[in-house]
N, C-alpha and C positions, 0 to 999 in steps of 0.2 A: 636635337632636343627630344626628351622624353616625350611620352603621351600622357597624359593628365586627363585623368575626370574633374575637372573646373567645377561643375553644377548636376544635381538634375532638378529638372522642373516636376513641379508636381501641381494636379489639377486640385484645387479644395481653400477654403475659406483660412486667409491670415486671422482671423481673429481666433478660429481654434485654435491654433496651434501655437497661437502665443498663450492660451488658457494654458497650455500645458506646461508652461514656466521656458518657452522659448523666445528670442529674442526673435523679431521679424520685424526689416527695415523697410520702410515706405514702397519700397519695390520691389516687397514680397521675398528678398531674402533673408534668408536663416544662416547667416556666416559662421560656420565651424573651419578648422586646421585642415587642409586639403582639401576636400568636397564642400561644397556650400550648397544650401537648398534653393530652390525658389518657388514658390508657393503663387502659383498662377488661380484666377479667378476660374472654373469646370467653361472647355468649350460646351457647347449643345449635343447631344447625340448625334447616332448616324440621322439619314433619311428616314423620318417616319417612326422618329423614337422619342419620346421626350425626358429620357433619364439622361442628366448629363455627363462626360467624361472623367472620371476619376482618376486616381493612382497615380503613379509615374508614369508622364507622356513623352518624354524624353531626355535626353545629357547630352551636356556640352563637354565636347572633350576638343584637350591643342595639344602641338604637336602630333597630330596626323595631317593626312595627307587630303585636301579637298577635292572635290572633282568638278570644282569650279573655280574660276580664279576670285573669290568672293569669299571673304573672311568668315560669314553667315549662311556661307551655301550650306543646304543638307543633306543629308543620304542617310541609309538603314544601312545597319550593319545586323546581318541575319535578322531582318523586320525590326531594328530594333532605333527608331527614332533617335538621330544625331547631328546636333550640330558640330559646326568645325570654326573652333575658334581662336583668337591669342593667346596665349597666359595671361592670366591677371594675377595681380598684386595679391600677395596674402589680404584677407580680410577676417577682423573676428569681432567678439563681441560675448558682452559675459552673460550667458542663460542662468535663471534662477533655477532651470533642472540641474545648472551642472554640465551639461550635454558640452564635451568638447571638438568632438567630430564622428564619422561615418564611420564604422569598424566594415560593413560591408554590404552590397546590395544583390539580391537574388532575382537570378534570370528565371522563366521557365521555359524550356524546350524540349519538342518531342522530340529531337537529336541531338544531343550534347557535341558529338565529335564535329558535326557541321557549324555551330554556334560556336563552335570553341576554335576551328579554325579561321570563321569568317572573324573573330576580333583578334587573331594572333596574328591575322594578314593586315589590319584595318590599323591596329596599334604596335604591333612589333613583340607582344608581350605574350609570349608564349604560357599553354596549360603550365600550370606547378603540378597538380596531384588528382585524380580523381578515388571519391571514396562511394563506396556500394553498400546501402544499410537496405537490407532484403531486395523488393525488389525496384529503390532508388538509385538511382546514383549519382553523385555532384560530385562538380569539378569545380576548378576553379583557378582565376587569374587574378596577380596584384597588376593594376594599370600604373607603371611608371615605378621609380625604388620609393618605397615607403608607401606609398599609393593605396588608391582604396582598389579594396578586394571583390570581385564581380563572382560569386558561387550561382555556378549551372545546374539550374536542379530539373531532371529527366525522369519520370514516373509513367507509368502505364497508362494514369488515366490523363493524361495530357492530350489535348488535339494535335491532329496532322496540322503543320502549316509554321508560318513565324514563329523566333523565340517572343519574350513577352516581359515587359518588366514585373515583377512582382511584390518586394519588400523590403524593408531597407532594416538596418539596426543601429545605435548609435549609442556611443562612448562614452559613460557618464562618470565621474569622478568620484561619486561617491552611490553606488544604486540603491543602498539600504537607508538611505537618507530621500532618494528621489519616489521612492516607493511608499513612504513615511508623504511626502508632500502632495504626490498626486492619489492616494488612495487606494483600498482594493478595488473601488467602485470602478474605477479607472484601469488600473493593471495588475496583473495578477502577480501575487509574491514572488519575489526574485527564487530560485533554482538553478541547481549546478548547469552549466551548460557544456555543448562536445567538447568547448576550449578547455583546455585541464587548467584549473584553478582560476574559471570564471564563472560570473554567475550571468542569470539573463532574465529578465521580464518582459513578459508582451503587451499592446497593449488589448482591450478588451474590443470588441466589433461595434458595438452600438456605443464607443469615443466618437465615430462617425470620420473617421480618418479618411475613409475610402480607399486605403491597402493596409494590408501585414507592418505592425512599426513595434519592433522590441527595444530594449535599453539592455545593454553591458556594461559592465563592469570591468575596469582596463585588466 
């Protein structure tokens, strides 16, 4: 069996993120074509901190290997929060963005060839390509045939230590129409993006997403 990215979870309020013409079922997921969200209520901070946990906390991926005989067991793959689970059934569901699924989610890591071999060992899914715009570089894996795409992005001012989840982007079917619904207030005009003959919009920091969230255009 393939590896699949099923889900990730992400720490932050369903009632945002249905503002944003997304669909979010009672238990907090976001069902798109391959990847599906899950929109988890923020744990508490560390010890001694009281801002609570944001962004992507982790993904469910199956068809890998457990290191538990426990459908639910978990491990890190290069720091990187994972559970190990079944397949599940397609699930979807029609967004008023549009939003049909995950075009790709970005890792950050101050070692791309370590991060990139710890999930080519963990899923089977070997680097495709790395690219170097000055002094970045990303790389990047499809997880599974057709699968969402994991880009490794390694920059100077990254910390020593774990990769990290960072951003995700997602599929819209029409982006000059989703741009038109949610506002400038909201995301910034769509722009050619690296994909040749796509566009991309991001969304703005104070949406209160608590990570990096653009929109594509297939």
């Amino acid at each position: 069996m393939d590896a699949k990215v099923e889900s990730l979870t992400i720490a932050g309020d369903p009632e945002l993120w249905r503002s944003l013409g997304l669909t979010v079922l009672d238990d907090g997921t976001i069902p798109l074509f391959g990847t599906s969200l899950r929109i988890m209520p923020p744990a508490s901070g560390t010890q001694g901190s009281d801002n609570p946990e944001t962004g992507i906390v982790s993904w469910a991926l199956s068809g890998i290997s457990a290191p538990a005989p426990s459908e639910n067991a978990a491990l890190l793959i290069d720091g990187l929060p994972t559970e190990v689970v079944e397949a599940r059934a397609p699930v979807f569901a029609s967004h008023e963005m549009a939003a049909s699924a995950l075009d790709h989610v970005v890792v950050l890591t101050p070692d791309l060839e370590r991060t990139s071999a710890a999930i080519a060992e963990a899923t089977g899914c070997e680097l495709k390509r790395i690219r170097e715009v000055g002094s970045m570089r990303q790389g990047f894996h499809r997880i599974g045939r057709g699968g969402l795409i994991v880009e490794l992005v390694e920059r100077p001012d990254i910390s020593e230590g774990d990769a990290d989840f960072w951003g995700l982007v997602f599929i819209v079917d029409d982006l000059d129409q989703a741009y038109a619904q949610l506002g400038p207030e909201r995301i910034s005009a769509p722009k050619d993006a690296v994909q040749p003959g796509r566009q991309i919009a991001t969304f703005r920091g104070d949406v209160g997403l608590g990570l990096p969230v653009a929109l594509m255009s297939r």
